[in-house]
Rosetta silent file (secondary structure, phi, psi, omega in degrees, C-alpha in Angstrom):
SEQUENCE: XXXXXXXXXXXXXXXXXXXXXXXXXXXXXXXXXXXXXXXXXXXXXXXXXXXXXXXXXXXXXXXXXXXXXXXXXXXXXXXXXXXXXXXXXXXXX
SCORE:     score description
SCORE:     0.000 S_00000001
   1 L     0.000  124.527  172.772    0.000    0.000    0.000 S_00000001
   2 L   -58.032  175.940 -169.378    1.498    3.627   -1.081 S_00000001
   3 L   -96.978  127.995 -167.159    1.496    6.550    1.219 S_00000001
   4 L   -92.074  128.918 -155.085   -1.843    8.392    1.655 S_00000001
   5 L   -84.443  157.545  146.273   -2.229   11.692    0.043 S_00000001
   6 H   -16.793  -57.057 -166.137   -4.270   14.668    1.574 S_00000001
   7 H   -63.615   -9.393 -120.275   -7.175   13.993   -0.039 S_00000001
   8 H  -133.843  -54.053 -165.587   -7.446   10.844    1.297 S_00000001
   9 H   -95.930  -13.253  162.838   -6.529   11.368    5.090 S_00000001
  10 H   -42.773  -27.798  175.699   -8.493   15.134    5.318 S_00000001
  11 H   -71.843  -52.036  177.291  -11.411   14.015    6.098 S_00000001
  12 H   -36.745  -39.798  170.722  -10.223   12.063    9.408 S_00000001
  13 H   -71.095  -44.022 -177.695   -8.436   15.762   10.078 S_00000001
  14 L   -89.287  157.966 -170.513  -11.463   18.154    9.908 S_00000001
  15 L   -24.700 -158.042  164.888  -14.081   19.036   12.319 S_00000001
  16 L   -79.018  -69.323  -59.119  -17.972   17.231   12.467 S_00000001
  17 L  -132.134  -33.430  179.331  -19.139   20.016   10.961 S_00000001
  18 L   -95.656    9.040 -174.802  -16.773   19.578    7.699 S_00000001
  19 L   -96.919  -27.113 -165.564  -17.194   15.341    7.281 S_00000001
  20 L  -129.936  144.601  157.415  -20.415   15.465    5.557 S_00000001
  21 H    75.225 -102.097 -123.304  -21.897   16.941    2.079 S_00000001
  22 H  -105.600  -57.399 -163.766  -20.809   20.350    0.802 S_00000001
  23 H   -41.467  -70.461 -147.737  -17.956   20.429    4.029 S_00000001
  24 H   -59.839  -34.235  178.389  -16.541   17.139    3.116 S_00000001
  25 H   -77.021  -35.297  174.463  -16.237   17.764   -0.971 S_00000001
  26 H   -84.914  -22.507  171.653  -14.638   21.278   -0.195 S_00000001
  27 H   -60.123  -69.355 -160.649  -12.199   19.784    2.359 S_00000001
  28 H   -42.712  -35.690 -177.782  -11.606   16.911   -0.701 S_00000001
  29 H   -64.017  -53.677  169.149  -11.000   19.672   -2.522 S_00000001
  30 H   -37.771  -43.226 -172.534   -8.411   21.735   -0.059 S_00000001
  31 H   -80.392  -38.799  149.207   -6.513   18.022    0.017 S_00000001
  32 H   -28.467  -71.016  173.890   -6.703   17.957   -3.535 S_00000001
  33 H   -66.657  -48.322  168.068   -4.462   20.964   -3.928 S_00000001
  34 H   -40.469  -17.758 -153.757   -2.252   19.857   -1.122 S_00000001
  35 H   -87.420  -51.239  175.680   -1.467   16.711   -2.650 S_00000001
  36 H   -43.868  -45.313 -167.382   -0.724   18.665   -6.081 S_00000001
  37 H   -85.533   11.058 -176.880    1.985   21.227   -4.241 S_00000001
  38 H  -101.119  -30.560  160.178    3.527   18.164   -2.397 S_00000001
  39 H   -75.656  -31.490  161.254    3.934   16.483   -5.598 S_00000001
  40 H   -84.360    4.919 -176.177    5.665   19.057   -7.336 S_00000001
  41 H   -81.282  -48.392 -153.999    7.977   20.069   -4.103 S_00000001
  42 H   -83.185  -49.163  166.444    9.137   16.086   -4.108 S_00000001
  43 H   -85.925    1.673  170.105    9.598   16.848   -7.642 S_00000001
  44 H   -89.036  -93.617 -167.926   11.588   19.887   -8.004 S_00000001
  45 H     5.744  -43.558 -163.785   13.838   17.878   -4.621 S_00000001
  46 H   -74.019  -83.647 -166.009   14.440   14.798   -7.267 S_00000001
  47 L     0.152  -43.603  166.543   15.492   17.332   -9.637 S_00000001
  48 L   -59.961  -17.662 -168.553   18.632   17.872   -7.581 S_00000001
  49 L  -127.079  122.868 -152.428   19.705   14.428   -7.729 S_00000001
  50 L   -76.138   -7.111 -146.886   20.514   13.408  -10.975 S_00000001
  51 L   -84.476  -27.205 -167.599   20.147    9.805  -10.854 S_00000001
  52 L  -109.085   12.931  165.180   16.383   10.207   -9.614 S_00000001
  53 L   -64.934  141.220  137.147   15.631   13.466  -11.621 S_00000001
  54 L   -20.833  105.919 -161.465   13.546   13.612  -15.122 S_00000001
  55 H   -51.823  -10.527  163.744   14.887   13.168  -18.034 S_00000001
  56 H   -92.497   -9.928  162.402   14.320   16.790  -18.792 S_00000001
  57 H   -58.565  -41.105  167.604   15.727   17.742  -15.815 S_00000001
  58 H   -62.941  -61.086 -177.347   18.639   16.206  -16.436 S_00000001
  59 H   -58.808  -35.613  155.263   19.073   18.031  -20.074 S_00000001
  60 H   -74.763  -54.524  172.370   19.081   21.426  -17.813 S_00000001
  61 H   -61.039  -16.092  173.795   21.341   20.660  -15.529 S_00000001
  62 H   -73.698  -31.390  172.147   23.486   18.743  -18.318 S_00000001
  63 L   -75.349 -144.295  -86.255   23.651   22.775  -19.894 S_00000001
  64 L   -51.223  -28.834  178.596   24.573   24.080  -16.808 S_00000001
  65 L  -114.954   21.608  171.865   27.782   21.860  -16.714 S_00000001
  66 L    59.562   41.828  175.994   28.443   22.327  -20.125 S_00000001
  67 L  -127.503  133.825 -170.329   27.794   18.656  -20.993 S_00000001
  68 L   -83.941  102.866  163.716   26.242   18.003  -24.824 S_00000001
  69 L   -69.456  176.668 -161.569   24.335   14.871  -24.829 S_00000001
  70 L  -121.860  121.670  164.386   24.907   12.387  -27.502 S_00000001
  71 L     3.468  -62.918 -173.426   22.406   11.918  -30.168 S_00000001
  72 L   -92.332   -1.356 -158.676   21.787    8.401  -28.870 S_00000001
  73 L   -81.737  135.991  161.582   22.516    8.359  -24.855 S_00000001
  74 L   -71.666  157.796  173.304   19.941    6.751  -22.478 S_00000001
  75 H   -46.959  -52.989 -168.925   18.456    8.706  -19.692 S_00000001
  76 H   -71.966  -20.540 -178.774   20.378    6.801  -17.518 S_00000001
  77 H   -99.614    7.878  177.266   23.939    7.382  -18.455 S_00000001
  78 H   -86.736  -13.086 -168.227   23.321   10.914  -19.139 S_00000001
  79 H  -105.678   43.447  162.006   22.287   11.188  -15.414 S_00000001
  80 H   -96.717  -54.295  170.300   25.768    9.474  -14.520 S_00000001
  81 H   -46.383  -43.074  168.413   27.296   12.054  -16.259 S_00000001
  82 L   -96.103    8.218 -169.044   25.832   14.742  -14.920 S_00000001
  83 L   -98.354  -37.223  168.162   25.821   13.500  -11.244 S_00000001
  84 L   -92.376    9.500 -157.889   30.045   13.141  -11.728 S_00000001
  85 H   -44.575  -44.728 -169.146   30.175   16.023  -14.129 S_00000001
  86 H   -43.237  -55.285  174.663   32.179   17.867  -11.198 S_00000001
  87 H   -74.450  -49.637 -178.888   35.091   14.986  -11.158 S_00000001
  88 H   -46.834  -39.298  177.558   35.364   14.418  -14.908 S_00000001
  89 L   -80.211    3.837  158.235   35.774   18.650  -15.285 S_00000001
  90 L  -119.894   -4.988  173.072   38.708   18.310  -13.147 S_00000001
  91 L   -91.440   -2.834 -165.633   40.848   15.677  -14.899 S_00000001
  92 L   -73.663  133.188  130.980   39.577   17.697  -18.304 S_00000001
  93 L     3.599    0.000    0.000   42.113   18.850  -20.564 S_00000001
Protein backbone atom coordinates (compact mmCIF):
# COMPACT_ATOMS: atom_id res chain seq x y z
CA UNK A 1 0.00 0.00 0.00
CA UNK A 2 1.50 3.63 -1.08
CA UNK A 3 1.50 6.55 1.22
CA UNK A 4 -1.84 8.39 1.65
CA UNK A 5 -2.23 11.69 0.04
CA UNK A 6 -4.27 14.67 1.57
CA UNK A 7 -7.18 13.99 -0.04
CA UNK A 8 -7.45 10.84 1.30
CA UNK A 9 -6.53 11.37 5.09
CA UNK A 10 -8.49 15.13 5.32
CA UNK A 11 -11.41 14.01 6.10
CA UNK A 12 -10.22 12.06 9.41
CA UNK A 13 -8.44 15.76 10.08
CA UNK A 14 -11.46 18.15 9.91
CA UNK A 15 -14.08 19.04 12.32
CA UNK A 16 -17.97 17.23 12.47
CA UNK A 17 -19.14 20.02 10.96
CA UNK A 18 -16.77 19.58 7.70
CA UNK A 19 -17.19 15.34 7.28
CA UNK A 20 -20.42 15.47 5.56
CA UNK A 21 -21.90 16.94 2.08
CA UNK A 22 -20.81 20.35 0.80
CA UNK A 23 -17.96 20.43 4.03
CA UNK A 24 -16.54 17.14 3.12
CA UNK A 25 -16.24 17.76 -0.97
CA UNK A 26 -14.64 21.28 -0.20
CA UNK A 27 -12.20 19.78 2.36
CA UNK A 28 -11.61 16.91 -0.70
CA UNK A 29 -11.00 19.67 -2.52
CA UNK A 30 -8.41 21.74 -0.06
CA UNK A 31 -6.51 18.02 0.02
CA UNK A 32 -6.70 17.96 -3.53
CA UNK A 33 -4.46 20.96 -3.93
CA UNK A 34 -2.25 19.86 -1.12
CA UNK A 35 -1.47 16.71 -2.65
CA UNK A 36 -0.72 18.67 -6.08
CA UNK A 37 1.98 21.23 -4.24
CA UNK A 38 3.53 18.16 -2.40
CA UNK A 39 3.93 16.48 -5.60
CA UNK A 40 5.67 19.06 -7.34
CA UNK A 41 7.98 20.07 -4.10
CA UNK A 42 9.14 16.09 -4.11
CA UNK A 43 9.60 16.85 -7.64
CA UNK A 44 11.59 19.89 -8.00
CA UNK A 45 13.84 17.88 -4.62
CA UNK A 46 14.44 14.80 -7.27
CA UNK A 47 15.49 17.33 -9.64
CA UNK A 48 18.63 17.87 -7.58
CA UNK A 49 19.71 14.43 -7.73
CA UNK A 50 20.51 13.41 -10.98
CA UNK A 51 20.15 9.80 -10.85
CA UNK A 52 16.38 10.21 -9.61
CA UNK A 53 15.63 13.47 -11.62
CA UNK A 54 13.55 13.61 -15.12
CA UNK A 55 14.89 13.17 -18.03
CA UNK A 56 14.32 16.79 -18.79
CA UNK A 57 15.73 17.74 -15.81
CA UNK A 58 18.64 16.21 -16.44
CA UNK A 59 19.07 18.03 -20.07
CA UNK A 60 19.08 21.43 -17.81
CA UNK A 61 21.34 20.66 -15.53
CA UNK A 62 23.49 18.74 -18.32
CA UNK A 63 23.65 22.78 -19.89
CA UNK A 64 24.57 24.08 -16.81
CA UNK A 65 27.78 21.86 -16.71
CA UNK A 66 28.44 22.33 -20.12
CA UNK A 67 27.79 18.66 -20.99
CA UNK A 68 26.24 18.00 -24.82
CA UNK A 69 24.33 14.87 -24.83
CA UNK A 70 24.91 12.39 -27.50
CA UNK A 71 22.41 11.92 -30.17
CA UNK A 72 21.79 8.40 -28.87
CA UNK A 73 22.52 8.36 -24.86
CA UNK A 74 19.94 6.75 -22.48
CA UNK A 75 18.46 8.71 -19.69
CA UNK A 76 20.38 6.80 -17.52
CA UNK A 77 23.94 7.38 -18.45
CA UNK A 78 23.32 10.91 -19.14
CA UNK A 79 22.29 11.19 -15.41
CA UNK A 80 25.77 9.47 -14.52
CA UNK A 81 27.30 12.05 -16.26
CA UNK A 82 25.83 14.74 -14.92
CA UNK A 83 25.82 13.50 -11.24
CA UNK A 84 30.05 13.14 -11.73
CA UNK A 85 30.17 16.02 -14.13
CA UNK A 86 32.18 17.87 -11.20
CA UNK A 87 35.09 14.99 -11.16
CA UNK A 88 35.36 14.42 -14.91
CA UNK A 89 35.77 18.65 -15.29
CA UNK A 90 38.71 18.31 -13.15
CA UNK A 91 40.85 15.68 -14.90
CA UNK A 92 39.58 17.70 -18.30
CA UNK A 93 42.11 18.85 -20.56
Amino acid sequence: MGPVGFRDRIRDMSPAMLKDGVGEREMYCFGLGLDAVMAKRTSALDARRPPYAQHDANLVTAGDRRIIPGLTEPPESLASRVQHAFETWQTAG
